[in-house]
N, C-alpha and C positions, 0 to 999 in steps of 0.2 A: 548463624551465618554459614552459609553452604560451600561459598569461596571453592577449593579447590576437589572438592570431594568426590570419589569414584563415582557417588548415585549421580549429581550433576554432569558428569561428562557421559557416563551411559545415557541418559534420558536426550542431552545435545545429539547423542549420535542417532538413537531412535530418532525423534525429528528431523535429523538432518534426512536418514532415509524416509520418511515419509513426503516429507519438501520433494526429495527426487523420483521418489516414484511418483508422485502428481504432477509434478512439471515435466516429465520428462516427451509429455506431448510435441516438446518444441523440437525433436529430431526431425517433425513431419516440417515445421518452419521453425525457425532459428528465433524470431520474434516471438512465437508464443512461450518462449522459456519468460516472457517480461510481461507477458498481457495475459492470455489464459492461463498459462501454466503457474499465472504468477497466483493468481486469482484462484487455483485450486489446489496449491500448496500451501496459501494461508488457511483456506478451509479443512485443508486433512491437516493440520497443526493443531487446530481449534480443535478438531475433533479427537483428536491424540491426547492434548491435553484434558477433555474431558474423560478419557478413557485413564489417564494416570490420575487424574483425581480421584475418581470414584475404586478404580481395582489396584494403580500404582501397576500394573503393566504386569506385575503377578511375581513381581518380584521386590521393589521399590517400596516400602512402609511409608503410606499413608494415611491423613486422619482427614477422609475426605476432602470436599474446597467449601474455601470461604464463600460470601454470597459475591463480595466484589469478583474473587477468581471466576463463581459461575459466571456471570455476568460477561468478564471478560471475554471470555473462552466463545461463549455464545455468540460477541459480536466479531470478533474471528472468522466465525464460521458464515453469518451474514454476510459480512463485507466479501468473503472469497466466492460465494457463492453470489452476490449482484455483479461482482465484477467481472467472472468466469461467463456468467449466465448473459450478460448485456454484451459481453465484448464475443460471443460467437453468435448473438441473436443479430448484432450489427454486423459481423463479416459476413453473416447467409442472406441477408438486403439489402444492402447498403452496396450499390457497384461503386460508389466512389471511395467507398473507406476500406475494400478491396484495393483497387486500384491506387489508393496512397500504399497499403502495406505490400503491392508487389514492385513501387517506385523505391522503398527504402529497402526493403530484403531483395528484390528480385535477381538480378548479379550477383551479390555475396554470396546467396542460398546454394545457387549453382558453383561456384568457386570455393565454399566454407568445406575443409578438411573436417573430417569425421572429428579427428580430438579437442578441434577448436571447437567442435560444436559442446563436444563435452566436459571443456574447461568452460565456457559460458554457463550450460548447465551445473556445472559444482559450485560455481560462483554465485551464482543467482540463488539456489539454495540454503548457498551460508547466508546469504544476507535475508533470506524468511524468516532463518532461525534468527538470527540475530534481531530484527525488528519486533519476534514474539516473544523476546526472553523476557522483559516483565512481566510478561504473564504466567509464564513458564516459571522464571522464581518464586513468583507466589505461590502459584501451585504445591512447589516443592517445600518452598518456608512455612506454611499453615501445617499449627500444630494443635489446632482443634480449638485457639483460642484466639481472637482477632481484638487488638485494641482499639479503641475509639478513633484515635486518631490514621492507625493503619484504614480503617470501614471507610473514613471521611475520603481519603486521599484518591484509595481505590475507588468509589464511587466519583470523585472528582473526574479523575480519568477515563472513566468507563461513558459518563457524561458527556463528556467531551469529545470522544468518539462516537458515541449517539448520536450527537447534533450533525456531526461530520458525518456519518453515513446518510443521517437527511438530505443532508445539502449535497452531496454525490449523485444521489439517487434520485432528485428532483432535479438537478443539472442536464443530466440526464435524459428522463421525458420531456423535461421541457427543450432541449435542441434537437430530440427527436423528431419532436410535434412541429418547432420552427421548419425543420430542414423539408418536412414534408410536405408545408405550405409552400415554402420558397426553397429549392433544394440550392440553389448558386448564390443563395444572399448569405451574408454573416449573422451571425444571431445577436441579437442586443435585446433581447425578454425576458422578462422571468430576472432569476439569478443575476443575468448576464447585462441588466442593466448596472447593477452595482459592481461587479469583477466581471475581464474578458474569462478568467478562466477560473468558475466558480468548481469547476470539477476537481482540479489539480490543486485549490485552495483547502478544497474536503479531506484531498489526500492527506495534507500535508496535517490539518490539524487531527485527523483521524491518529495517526501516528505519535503526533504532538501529544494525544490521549492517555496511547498505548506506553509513551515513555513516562510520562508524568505517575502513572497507576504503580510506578515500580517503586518510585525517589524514595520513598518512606522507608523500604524493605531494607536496601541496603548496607549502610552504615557506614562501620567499615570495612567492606565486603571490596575489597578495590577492581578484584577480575568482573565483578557483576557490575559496577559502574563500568567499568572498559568497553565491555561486554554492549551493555545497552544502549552509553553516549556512541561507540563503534556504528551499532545499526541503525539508531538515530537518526544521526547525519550523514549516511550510506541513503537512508528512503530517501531525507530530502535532498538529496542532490540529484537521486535520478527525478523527483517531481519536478526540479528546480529545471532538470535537462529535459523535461518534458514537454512542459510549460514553454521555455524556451524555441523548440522544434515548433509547438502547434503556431506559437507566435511566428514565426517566418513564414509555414506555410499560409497564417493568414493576409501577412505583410505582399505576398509572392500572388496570392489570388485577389485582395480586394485594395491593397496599397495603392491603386490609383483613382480609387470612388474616394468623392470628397466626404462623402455621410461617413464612412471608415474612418477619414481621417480624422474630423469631429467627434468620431465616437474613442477614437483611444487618446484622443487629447485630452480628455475628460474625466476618462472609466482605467482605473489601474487595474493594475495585469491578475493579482491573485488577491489582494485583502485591503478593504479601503483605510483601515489604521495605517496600511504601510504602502501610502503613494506612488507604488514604484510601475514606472508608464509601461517600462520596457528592461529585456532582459539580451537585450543583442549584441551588448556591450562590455555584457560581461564575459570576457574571456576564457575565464578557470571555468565558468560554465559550458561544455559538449555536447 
């Protein structure tokens, strides 16, 4: 049980600065502390963590990483790097999804005081680390011997963020591909015949993944349950508030075409297990 221990909080702090040096692109926009910078702070995590696995950072005793941690670590590193890589491949072609990101940052960017920018960036930070600390405990908890049940769990999780990097990355192309047939129409293809927002659905169970790959670890370990229920439900509520935003913007651009309206009376917003139409209503959501 690693609970409060000096190597633990070094290793948080290493991460936290690695989190900041890759996001810290967002001083150029205030948004990419949440989009790029987000997508390349989980990648330098992944990558940290396979670097304290293998050397322990050259100070840190360790007995290499399990196959689950490799695994883990790995798709860390995938997911920041499709979503770093997609989300500046789409603001250098895309004129309208420029054009959204300079209607929601455009004003505040010019008005945001330097330390606000850099209490968003501290903040955004803690919460990479915190959404990668199951991985990061594992990391730190493999002591060269992995039980049955520990192999099963981690691979459960690690699974389950597989599928959701799928489903992200096929979302993806395929409203690529629609938007460049029909760039003013809604997409209802692919994915997005069974969820409007089959992208923010990935997120959420990607994460879903990453929490689940820890449950076993813990114990009674109570600051590492804190720790990872904390970043948890930190992800999903900004996916929850994401999801939320694109759904307005879509309500705002095609809300008065009747196939639109047909189409969300039908197709729930992020998972068809959980019917739910719309998100405009809920309030605690921002």
């Amino acid at each position: 049980m690693l609970g409060l221990s000096s190597t633990m909080w070094i290793v948080l702090a290493i991460l936290l600065g690695v989190a900041l040096l890759f996001s810290c692109c967002g001083f150029k926009k205030f948004v990419w502390f949440m989009s790029i910078g987000y997508g390349l702070a989980v990648c330098g995590i992944g990558i940290a963590l396979l670097v304290l696995g293998y050397t322990g950072f050259g100070f840190v005793k360790t007995n290499g990483m399990s196959y689950p941690a490799l695994v883990l670590a790995i798709l860390l590193i995938l997911y920041g790097l499709r979503l770093s890589g997609f989300l500046i491949y789409r603001e250098a072609k895309s004129v309208s999804y420029r054009k959204t990101l300079a209607a929601v940052s455009g004003k505040d960017e010019k008005k945001m005081p330097v330390f606000v920018k850099a209490t968003i960036w501290i903040f955004c930070a803690i919460l990479y680390v915190l959404e990668t600390y199951p991985v990061t405990y594992r990391v730190l908890s493999y002591d060269g011997t992995t039980s049955t049940t520990t192999m099963i769990v981690g691979f459960v999780g690690a699974g389950i963020s597989l599928i959701a990097l799928i489903i992200e990355t096929l979302a993806d192309f395929q409203k690529n591909a629609a938007k460049k047939k029909n760039p003013h129409e809604f997409v209802s293809t692919g994915l997005y015949r069974w969820v409007r927002c089959p992208n923010y659905a990935g997120e959420i169970l990607f994460w879903t993944g990453m929490f689940i790959s820890g449950c076993d670890l813990y114990h009674g370990d109570y600051l590492a349950w804190i720790l990872s229920i904390l970043g948890y439900l930190c992800i999903i509520y900004v996916m929850l508030s994401g999801a939320k935003r694109l759904e307005g913007r879509q309500n705002k651009n095609y809300g008065k075409e009747e196939s639109y309206q047909a189409y969300i009376a039908k197709t729930p917003l992020l998972f068809r297990c959980l019917p739910i139409k719309s998100l405009q209503s809920w309030k605690w959501i921002k």
